[in-house]
N, C-alpha and C positions, 0 to 999 in steps of 0.2 A: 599406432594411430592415436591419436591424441582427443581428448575428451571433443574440443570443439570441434575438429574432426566428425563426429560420432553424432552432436545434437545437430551440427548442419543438415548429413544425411538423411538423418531422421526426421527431419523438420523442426527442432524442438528449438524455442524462443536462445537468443544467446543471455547470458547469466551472466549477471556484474558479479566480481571476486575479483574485490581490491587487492592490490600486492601488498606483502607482510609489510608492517611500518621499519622505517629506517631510522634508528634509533629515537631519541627526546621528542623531536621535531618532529620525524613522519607520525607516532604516536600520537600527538598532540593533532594534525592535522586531520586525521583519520576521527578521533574523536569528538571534533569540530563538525566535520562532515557528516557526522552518525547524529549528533546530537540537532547541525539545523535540520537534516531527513525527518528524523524526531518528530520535530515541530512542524514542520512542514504538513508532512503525513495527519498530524493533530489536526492543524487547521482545516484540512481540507475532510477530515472526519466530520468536523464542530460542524462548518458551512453546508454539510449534506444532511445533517440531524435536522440544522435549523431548517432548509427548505422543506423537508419531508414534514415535519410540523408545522411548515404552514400550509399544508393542502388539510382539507376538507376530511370527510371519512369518508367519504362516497370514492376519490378520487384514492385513498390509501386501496382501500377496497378493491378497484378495477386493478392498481399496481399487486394486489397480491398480499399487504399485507396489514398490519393491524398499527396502531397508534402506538403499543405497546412495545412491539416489534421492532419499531424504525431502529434501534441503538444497536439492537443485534446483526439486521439486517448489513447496515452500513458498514462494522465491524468484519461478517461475512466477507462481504461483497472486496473488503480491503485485502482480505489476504489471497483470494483470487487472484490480485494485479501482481503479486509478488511474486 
């Protein structure tokens, strides 16, 4: 039985696992793809920092957490999605 197999039955989310690079080229493509995700992932880290710093303290507060916190929180909360 085979792994996808296994997380279908179970429920479990299906998992990206790029196939091995094929030689120069798929190398280089693959590293391409890592590097915009990279970025990608950054920006939309920086844009959750900035909104969270613009709320209020009262409003951080009701969300649960502190001024201080937002960088960690955000950071958190990123490797949950993965």
């Amino acid at each position: 039985m085979s792994q996808r197999t296994i997380d279908a039955r179970l429920g479990l989310p299906a998992v990206y696992r790029p196939r091995p690079a094929r030689g120069l080229g798929g190398f280089l493509v693959a590293v391409v793809r890592r590097g915009v995700a990279w970025y990608r992932t950054g920006r939309r880290m920086r844009r959750a920092v900035d909104e969270l710093m613009a709320l209020d303290d009262r409003t951080l507060a009701d969300i649960g957490i502190t001024r201080s916190d937002i960088a960690f929180a955000v950071r958190r909360d990123r490797r949950r999605e993965v």
